[in-house]
SETIPA-693042 format. One record per atom (N, C-alpha, C): residue number from 1; residue in three letters; atom name; x negated, y, z. Coordinates in Angstrom, 3 decimals. Layout:
BEGIN
   resi   resn   name         xx         yy         zz
    NUM    ala     CA          X          Y          Z
...
END
This chain:
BEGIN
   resi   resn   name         xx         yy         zz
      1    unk      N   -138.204     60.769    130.363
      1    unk     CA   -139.610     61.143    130.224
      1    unk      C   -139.973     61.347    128.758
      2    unk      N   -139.577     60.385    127.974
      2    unk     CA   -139.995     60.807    126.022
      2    unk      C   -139.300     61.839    126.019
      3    unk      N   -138.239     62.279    126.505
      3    unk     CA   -137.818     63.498    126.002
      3    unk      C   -138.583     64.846    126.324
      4    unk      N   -138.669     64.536    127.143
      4    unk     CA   -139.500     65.803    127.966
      4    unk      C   -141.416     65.724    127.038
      5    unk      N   -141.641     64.786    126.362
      5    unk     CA   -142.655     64.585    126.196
      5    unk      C   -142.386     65.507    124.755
      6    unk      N   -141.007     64.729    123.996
      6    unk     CA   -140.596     65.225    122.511
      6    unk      C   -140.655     67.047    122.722
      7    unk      N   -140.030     67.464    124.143
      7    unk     CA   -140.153     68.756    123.980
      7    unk      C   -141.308     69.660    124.001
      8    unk      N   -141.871     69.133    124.824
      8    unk     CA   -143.019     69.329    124.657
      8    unk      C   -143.937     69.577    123.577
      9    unk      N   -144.002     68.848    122.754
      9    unk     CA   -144.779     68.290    121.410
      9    unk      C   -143.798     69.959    120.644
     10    unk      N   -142.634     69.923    120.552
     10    unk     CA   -142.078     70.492    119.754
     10    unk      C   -142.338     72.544    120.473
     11    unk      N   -142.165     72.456    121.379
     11    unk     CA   -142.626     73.720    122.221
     11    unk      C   -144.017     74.247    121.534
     12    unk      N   -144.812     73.222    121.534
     12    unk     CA   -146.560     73.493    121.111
     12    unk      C   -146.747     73.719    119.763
     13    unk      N   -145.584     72.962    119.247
     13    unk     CA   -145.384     73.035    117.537
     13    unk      C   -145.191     74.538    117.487
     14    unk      N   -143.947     75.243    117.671
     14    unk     CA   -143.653     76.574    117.902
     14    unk      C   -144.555     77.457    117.970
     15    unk      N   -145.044     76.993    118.908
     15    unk     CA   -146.054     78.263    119.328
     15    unk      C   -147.542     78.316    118.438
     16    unk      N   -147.898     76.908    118.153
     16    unk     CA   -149.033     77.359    116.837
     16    unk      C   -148.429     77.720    116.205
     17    unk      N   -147.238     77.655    115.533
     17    unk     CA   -146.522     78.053    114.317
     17    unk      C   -146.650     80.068    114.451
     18    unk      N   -146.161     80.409    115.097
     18    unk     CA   -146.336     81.799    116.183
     18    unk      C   -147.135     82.658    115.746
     19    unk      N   -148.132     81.780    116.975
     19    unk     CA   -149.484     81.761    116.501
     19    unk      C   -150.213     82.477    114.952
     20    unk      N   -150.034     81.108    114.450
     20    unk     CA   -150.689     81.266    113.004
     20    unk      C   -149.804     82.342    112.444
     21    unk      N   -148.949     82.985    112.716
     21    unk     CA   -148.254     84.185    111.588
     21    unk      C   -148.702     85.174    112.105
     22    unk      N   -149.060     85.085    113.773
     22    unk     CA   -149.850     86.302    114.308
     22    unk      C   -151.161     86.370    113.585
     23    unk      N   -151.923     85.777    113.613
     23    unk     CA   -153.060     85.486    113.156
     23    unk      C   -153.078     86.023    111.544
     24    unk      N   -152.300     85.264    110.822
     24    unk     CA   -152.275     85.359    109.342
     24    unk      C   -151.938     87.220    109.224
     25    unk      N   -150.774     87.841    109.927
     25    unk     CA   -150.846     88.976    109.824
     25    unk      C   -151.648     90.068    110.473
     26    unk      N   -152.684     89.546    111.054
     26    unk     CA   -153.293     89.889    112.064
     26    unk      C   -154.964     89.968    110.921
     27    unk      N   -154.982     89.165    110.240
     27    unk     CA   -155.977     89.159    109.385
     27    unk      C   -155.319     89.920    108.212
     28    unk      N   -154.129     90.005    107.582
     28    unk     CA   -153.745     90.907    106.857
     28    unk      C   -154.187     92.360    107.122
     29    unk      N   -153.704     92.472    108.764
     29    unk     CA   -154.147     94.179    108.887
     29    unk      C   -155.646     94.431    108.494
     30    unk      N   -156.315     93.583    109.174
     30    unk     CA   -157.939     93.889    109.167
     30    unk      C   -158.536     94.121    107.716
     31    unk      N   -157.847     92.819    106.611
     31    unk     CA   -158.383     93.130    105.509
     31    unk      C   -157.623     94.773    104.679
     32    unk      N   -156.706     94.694    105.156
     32    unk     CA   -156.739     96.408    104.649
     32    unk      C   -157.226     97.565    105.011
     33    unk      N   -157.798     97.161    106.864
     33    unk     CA   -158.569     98.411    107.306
     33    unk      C   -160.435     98.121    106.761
     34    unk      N   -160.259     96.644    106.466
     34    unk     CA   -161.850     96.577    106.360
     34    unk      C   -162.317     96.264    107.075
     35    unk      N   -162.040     95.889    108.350
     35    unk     CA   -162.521     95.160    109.094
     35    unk      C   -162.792     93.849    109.218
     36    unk      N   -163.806     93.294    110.142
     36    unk     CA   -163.940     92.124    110.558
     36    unk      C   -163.441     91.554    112.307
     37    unk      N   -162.938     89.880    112.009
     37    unk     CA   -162.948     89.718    113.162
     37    unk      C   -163.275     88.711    113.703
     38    unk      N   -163.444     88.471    114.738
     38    unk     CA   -164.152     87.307    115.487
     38    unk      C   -164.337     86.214    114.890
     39    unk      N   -164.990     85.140    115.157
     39    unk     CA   -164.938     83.790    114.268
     39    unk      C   -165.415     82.776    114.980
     40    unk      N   -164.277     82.851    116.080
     40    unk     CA   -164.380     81.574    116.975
     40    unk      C   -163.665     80.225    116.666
     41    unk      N   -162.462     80.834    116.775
     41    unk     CA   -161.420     79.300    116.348
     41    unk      C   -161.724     78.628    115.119
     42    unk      N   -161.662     79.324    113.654
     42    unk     CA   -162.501     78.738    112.588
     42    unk      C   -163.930     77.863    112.732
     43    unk      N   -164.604     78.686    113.683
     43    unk     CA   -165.939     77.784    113.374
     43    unk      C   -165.651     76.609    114.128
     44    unk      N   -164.857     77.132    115.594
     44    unk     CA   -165.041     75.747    116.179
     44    unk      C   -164.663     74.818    115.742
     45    unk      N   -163.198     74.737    114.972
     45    unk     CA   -161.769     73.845    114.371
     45    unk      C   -162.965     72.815    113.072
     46    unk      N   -163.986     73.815    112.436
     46    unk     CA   -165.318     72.926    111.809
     46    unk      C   -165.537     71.686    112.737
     47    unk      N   -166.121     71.997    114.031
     47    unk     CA   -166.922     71.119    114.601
     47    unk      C   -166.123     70.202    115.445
     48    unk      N   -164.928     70.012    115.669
     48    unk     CA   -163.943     69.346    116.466
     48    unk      C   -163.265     69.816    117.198
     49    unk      N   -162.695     68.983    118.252
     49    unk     CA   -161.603     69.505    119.169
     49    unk      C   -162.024     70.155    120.168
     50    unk      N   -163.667     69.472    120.704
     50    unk     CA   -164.074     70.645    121.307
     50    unk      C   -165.312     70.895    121.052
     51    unk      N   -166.024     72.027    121.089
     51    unk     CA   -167.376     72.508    120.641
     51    unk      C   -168.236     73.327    121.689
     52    unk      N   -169.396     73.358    121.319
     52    unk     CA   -170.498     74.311    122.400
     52    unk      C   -170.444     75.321    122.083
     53    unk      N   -170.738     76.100    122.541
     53    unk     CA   -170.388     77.799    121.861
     53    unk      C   -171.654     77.808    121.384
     54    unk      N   -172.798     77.277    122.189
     54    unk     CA   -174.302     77.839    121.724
     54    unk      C   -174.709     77.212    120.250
     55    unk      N   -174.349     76.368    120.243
     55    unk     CA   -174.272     75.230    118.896
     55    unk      C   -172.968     76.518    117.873
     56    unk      N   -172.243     76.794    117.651
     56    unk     CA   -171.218     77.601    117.070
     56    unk      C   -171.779     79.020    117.450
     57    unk      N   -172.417     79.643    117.930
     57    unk     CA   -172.886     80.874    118.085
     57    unk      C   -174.164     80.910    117.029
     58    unk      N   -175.040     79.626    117.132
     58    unk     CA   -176.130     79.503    116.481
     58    unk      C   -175.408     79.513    114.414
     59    unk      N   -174.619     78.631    114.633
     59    unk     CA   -174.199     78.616    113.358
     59    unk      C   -173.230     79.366    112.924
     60    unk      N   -172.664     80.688    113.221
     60    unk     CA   -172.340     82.091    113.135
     60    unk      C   -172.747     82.525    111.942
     61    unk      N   -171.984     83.321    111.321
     61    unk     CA   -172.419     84.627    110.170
     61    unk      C   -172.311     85.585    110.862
     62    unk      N   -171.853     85.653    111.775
     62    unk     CA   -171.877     87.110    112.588
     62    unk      C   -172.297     87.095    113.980
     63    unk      N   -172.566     87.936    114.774
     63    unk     CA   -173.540     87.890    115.717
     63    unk      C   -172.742     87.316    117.000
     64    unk      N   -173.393     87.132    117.912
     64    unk     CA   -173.122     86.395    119.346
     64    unk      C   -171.562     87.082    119.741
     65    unk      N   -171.446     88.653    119.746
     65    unk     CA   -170.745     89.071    120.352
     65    unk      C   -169.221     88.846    119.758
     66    unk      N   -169.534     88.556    117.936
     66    unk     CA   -168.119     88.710    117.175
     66    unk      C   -167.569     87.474    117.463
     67    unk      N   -169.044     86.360    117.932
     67    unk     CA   -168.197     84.612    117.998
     67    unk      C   -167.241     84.961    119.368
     68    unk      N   -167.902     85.480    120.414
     68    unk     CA   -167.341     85.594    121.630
     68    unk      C   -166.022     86.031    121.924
     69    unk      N   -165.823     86.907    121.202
     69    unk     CA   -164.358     87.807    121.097
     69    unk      C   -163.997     87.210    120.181
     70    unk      N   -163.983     86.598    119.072
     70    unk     CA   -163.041     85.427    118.655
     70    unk      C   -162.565     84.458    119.585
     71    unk      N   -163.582     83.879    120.264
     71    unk     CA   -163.324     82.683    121.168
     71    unk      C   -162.143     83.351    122.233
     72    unk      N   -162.790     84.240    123.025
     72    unk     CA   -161.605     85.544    123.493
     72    unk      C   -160.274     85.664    123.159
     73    unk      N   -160.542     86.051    121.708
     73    unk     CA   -158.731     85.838    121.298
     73    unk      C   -158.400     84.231    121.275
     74    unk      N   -158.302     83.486    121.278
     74    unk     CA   -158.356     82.142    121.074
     74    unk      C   -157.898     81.673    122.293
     75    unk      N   -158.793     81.862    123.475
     75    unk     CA   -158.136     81.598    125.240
     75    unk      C   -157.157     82.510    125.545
     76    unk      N   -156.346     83.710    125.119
     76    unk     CA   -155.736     84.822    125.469
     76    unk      C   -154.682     84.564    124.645
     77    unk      N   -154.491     83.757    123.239
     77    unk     CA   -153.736     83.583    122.868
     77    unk      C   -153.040     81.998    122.753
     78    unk      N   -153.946     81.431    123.886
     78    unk     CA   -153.583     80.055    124.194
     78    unk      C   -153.558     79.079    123.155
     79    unk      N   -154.650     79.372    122.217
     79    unk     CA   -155.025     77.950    121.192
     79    unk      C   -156.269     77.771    121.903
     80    unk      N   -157.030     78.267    122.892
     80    unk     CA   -158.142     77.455    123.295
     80    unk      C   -158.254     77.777    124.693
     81    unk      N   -158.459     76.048    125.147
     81    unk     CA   -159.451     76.390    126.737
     81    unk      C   -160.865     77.006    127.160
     82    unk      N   -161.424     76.730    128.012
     82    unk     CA   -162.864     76.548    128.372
     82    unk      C   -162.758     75.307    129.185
     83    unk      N   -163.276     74.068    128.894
     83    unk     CA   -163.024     72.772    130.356
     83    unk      C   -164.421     72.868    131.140
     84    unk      N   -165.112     73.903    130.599
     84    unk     CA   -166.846     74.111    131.706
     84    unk      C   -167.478     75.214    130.957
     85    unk      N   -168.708     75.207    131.116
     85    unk     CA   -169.382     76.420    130.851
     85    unk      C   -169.998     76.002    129.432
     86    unk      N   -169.824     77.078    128.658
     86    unk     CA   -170.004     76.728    127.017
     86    unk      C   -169.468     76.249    126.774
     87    unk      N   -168.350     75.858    126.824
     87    unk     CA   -167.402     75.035    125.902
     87    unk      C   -166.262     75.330    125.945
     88    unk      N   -165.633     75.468    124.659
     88    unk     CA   -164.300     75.803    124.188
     88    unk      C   -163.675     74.592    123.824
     89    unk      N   -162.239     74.555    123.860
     89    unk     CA   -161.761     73.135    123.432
     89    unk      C   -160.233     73.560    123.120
     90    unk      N   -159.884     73.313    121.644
     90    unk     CA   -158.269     73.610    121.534
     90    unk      C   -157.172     72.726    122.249
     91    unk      N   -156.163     73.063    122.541
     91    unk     CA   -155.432     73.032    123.180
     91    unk      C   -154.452     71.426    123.232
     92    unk      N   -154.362     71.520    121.646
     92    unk     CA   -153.571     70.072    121.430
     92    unk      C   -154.454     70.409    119.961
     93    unk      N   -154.682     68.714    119.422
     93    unk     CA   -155.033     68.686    118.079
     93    unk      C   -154.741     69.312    116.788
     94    unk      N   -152.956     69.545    117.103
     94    unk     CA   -152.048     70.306    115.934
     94    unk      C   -152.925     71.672    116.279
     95    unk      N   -153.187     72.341    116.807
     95    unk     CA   -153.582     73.680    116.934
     95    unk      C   -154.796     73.188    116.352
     96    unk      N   -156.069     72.749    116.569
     96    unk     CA   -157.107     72.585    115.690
     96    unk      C   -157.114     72.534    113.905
     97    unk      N   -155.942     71.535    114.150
     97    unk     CA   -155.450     71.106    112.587
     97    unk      C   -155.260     72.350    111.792
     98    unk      N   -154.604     72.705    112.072
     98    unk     CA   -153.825     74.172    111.857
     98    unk      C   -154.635     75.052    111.167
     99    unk      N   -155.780     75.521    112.049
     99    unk     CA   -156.924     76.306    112.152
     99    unk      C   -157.434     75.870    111.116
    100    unk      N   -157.737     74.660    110.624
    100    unk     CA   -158.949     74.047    109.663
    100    unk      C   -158.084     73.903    108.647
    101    unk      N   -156.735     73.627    108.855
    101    unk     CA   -156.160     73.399    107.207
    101    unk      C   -156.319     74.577    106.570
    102    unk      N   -156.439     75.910    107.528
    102    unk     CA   -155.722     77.397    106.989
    102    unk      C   -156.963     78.022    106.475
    103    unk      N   -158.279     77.129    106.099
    103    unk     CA   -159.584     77.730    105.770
    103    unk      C   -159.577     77.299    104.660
    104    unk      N   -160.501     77.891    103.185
    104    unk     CA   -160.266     77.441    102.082
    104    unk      C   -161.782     76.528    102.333
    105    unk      N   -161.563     75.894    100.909
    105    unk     CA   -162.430     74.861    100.723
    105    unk      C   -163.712     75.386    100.674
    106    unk      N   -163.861     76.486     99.930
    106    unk     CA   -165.229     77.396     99.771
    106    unk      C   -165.706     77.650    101.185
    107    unk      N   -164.882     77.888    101.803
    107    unk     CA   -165.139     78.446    103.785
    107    unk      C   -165.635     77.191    104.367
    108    unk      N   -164.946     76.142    104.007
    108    unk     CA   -165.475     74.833    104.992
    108    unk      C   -166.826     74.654    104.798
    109    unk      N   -166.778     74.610    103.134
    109    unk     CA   -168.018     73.614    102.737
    109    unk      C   -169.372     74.963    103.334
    110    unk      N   -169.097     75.683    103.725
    110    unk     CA   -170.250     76.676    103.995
    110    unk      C   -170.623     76.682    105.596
    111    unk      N   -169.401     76.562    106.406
    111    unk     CA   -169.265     76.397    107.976
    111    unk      C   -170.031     75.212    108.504
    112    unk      N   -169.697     73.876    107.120
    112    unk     CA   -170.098     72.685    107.692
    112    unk      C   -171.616     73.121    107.362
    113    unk      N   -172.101     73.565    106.054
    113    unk     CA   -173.973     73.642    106.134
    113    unk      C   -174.014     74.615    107.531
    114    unk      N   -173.578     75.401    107.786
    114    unk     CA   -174.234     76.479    108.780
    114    unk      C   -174.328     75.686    109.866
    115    unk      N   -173.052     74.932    110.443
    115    unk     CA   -173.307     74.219    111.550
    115    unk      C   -174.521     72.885    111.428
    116    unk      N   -174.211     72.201    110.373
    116    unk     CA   -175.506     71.136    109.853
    116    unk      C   -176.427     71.695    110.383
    117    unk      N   -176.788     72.836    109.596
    117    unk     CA   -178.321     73.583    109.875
    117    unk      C   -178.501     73.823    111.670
    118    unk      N   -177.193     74.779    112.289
    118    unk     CA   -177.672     74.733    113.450
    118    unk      C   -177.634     73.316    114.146
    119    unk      N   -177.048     72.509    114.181
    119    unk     CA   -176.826     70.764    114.566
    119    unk      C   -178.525     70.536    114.603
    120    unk      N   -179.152     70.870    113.476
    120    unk     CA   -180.925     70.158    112.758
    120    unk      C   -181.573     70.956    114.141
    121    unk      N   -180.776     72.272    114.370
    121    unk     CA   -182.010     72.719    115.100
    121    unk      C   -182.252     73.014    116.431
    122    unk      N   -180.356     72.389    117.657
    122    unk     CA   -180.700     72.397    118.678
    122    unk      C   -180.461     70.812    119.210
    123    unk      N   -179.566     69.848    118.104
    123    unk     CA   -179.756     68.657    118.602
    123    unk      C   -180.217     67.914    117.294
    124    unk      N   -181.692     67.540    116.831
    124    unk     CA   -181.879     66.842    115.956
    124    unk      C   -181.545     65.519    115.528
    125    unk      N   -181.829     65.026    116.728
    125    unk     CA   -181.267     63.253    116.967
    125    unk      C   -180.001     63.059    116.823
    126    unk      N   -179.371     63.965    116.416
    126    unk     CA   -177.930     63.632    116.916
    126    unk      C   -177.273     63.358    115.013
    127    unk      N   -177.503     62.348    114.936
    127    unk     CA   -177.714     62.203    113.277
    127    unk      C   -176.104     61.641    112.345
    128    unk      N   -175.276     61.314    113.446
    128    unk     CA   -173.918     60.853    112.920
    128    unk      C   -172.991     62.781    112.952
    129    unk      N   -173.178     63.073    113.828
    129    unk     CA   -172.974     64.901    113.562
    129    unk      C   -173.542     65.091    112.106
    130    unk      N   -175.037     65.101    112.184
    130    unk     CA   -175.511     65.782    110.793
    130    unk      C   -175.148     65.633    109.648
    131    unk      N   -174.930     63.890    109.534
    131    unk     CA   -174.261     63.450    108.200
    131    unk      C   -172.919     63.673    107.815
    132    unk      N   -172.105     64.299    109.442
    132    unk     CA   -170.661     64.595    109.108
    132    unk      C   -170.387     65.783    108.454
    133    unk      N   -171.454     67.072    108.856
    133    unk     CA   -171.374     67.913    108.775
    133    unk      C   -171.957     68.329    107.125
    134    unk      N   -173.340     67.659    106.768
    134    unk     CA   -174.185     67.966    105.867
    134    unk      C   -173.131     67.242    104.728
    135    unk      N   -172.800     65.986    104.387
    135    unk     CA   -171.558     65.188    103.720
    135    unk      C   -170.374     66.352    103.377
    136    unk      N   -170.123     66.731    104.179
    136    unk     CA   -168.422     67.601    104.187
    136    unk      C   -169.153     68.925    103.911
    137    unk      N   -170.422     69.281    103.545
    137    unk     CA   -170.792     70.607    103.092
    137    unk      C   -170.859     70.227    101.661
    138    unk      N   -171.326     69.485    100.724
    138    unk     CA   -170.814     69.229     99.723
    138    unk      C   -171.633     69.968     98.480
    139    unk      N   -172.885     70.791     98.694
    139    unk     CA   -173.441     71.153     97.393
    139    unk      C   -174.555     70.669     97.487
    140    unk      N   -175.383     71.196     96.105
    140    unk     CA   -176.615     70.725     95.954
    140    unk      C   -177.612     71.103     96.780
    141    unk      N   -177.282     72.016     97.477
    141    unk     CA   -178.553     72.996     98.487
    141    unk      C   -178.426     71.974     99.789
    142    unk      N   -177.453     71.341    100.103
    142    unk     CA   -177.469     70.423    101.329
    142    unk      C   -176.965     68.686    101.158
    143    unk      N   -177.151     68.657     99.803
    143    unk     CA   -176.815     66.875     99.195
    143    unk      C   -178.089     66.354     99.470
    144    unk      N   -179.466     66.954     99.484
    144    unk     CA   -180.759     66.002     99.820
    144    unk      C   -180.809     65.419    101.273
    145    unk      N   -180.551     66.422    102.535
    145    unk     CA   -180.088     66.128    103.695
    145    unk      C   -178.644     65.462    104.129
    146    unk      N   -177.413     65.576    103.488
    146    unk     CA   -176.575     64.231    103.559
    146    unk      C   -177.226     63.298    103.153
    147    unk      N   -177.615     62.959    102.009
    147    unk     CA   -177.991     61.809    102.092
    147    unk      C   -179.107     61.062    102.987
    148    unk      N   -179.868     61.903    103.380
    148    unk     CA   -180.772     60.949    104.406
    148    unk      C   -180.059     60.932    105.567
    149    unk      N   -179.450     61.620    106.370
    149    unk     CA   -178.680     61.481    107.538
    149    unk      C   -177.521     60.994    107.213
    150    unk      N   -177.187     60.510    106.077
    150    unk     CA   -175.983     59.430    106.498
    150    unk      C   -176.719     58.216    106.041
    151    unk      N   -177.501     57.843    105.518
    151    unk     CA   -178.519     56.625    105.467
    151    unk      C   -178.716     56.271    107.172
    152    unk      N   -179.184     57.167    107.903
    152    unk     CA   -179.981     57.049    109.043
    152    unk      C   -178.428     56.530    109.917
    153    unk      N   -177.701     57.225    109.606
    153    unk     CA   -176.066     57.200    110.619
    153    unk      C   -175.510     56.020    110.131
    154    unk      N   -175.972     55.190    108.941
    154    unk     CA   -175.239     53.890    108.420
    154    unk      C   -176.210     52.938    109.032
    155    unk      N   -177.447     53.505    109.228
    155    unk     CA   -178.206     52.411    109.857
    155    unk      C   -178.034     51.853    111.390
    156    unk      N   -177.638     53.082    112.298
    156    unk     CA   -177.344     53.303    113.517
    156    unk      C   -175.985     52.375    113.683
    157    unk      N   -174.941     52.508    112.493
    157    unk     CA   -173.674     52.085    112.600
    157    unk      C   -173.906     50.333    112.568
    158    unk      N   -174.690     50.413    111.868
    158    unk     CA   -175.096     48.719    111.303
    158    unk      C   -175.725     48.088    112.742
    159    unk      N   -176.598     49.092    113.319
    159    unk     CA   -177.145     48.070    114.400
    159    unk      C   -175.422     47.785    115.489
    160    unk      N   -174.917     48.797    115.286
    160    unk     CA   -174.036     48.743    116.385
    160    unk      C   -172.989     47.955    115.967
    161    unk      N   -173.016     47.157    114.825
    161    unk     CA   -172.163     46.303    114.505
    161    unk      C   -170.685     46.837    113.987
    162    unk      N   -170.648     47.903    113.498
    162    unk     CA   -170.327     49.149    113.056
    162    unk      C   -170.115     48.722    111.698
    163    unk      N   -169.484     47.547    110.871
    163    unk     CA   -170.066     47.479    109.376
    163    unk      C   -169.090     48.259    108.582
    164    unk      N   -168.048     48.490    108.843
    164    unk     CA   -167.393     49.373    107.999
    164    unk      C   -167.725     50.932    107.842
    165    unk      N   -168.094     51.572    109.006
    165    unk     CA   -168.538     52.674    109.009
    165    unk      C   -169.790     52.700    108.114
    166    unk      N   -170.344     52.200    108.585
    166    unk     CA   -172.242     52.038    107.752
    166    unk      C   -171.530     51.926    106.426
    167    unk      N   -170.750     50.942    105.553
    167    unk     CA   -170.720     51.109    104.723
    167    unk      C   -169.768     52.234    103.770
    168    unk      N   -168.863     53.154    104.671
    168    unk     CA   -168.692     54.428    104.256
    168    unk      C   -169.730     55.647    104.027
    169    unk      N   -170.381     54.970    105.187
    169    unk     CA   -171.673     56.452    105.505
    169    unk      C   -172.317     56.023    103.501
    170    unk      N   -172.791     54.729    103.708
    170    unk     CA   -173.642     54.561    102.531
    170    unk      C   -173.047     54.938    101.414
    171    unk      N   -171.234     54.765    101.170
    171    unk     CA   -170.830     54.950    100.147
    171    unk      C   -170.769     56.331    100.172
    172    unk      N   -170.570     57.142    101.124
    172    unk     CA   -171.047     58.980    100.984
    172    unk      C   -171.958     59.326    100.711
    173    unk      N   -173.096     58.589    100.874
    173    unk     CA   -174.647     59.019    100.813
    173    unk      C   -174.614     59.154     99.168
    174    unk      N   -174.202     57.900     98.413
    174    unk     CA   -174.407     57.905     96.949
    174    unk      C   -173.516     58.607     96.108
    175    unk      N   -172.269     59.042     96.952
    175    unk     CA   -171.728     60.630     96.223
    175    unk      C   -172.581     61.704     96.438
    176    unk      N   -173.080     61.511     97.506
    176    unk     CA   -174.085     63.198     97.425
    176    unk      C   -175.375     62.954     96.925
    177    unk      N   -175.950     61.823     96.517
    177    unk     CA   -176.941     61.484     95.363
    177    unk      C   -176.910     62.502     94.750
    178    unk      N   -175.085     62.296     93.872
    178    unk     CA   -175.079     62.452     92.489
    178    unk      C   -175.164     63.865     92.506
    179    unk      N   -174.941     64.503     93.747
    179    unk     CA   -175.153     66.087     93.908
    179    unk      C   -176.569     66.654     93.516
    180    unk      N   -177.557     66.126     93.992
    180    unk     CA   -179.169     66.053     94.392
    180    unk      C   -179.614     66.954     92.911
    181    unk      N   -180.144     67.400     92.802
    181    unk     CA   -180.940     68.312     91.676
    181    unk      C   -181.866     66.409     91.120
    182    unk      N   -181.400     66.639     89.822
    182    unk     CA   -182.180     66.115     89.196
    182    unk      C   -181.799     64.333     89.361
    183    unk      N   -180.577     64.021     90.035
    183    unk     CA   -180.023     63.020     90.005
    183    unk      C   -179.979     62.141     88.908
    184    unk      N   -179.292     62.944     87.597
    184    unk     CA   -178.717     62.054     86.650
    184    unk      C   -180.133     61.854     85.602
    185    unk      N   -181.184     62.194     86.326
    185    unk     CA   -183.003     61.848     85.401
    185    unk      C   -182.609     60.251     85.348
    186    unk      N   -182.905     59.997     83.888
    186    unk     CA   -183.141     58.334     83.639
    186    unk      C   -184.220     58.146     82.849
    187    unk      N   -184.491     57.060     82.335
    187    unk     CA   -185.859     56.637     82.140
    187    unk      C   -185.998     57.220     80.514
    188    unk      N   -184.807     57.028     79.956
    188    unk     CA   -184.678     57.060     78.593
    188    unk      C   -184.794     58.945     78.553
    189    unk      N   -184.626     59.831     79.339
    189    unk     CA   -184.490     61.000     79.363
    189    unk      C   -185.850     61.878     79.549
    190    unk      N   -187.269     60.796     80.117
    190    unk     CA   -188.517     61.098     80.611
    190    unk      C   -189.129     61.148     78.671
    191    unk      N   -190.089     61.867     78.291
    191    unk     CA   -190.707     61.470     77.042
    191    unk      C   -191.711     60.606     77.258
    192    unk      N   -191.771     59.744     76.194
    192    unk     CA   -192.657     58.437     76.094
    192    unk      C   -193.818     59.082     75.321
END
């Protein structure tokens, strides 16, 4: 049975591997014709293993139809399911991984505000999302909102007896302080 499990594992390895050179040359062609293409697997591989489309459609740079036919190629090329309606879900984690390692840092930190922003505006309450998302976006245009939603998500963690988390959330909150416009104001810097 481990063996069959090892092959397994190693079969799936393969085939993202595959995969991603299809993909990688597959985005080669486009950027020489100029084209664009879908932007399903990227956005979702942002939001986890599995995501809402309407939540990832909302937080899109491109319109409903380009997320869709990304997502499209994605089930057709067997890095993603559907397990119900609206929802996409990759296949095995390594395929998610994959997807998100192969985005640059400039791409993340922009995916995570877009999704933040859509996160604020179809599930507000949902405040350990926001701080994951708003945190891992990383500039000054979205360091005022990490920090209050991971305050709020360290508080949540704390009631739940959660103390290590709470005190990561808090220790993220005061890196994205130092982001905040107008952070490093001290007293000695105000005129007397």
């Amino acid at each position: 049975m481990l063996g069959d499990e090892r092959q397994d594992v190693l079969l799936l390895v393969v085939k993202v591997i595959e995969q991603r050179g299809a993909v990688l040359g597959e985005r080669a062609d486009q950027r020489r014709r100029g084209g664009r293409r879908g932007r399903g697997p990227p956005s979702a591989a942002t939001v986890g293993q599995e995501a809402d489309v309407e939540l990832l459609v909302d937080a899109a740079d491109t319109d409903e139809d380009g997320v869709i036919t990304g997502f499209e190629a994605g089930v057709i090329a067997g890095l993603l399911t559907e397990p119900g309606p609206g929802r996409v879900r990759f296949v095995h984690a390594l395929v998610r991984d994959t997807v998100y390692a192969d985005l640059t840092k400039l791409r993340l930190t922009r995916m995570h505000a877009r999704v933040g922003a859509a996160i604020r505006r179809l599930r507000p309450g949902d405040v350990s999302a926001l701080a994951h998302h708003y945190l891992r976006a990383a500039s000054a245009d979205s360091a005022e909102a990490a920090v209050g939603y991971a305050i709020k998500a360290a508080e949540r963690a704390d009631r739940r007896y959660s103390y290590d988390a709470a005190v990561s959330l808090l220790e993220q909150a005061l890196e994205a302080f130092a982001r905040t416009p107008g952070a490093l104001v001290t007293d000695w810097d105000s005129p007397h």
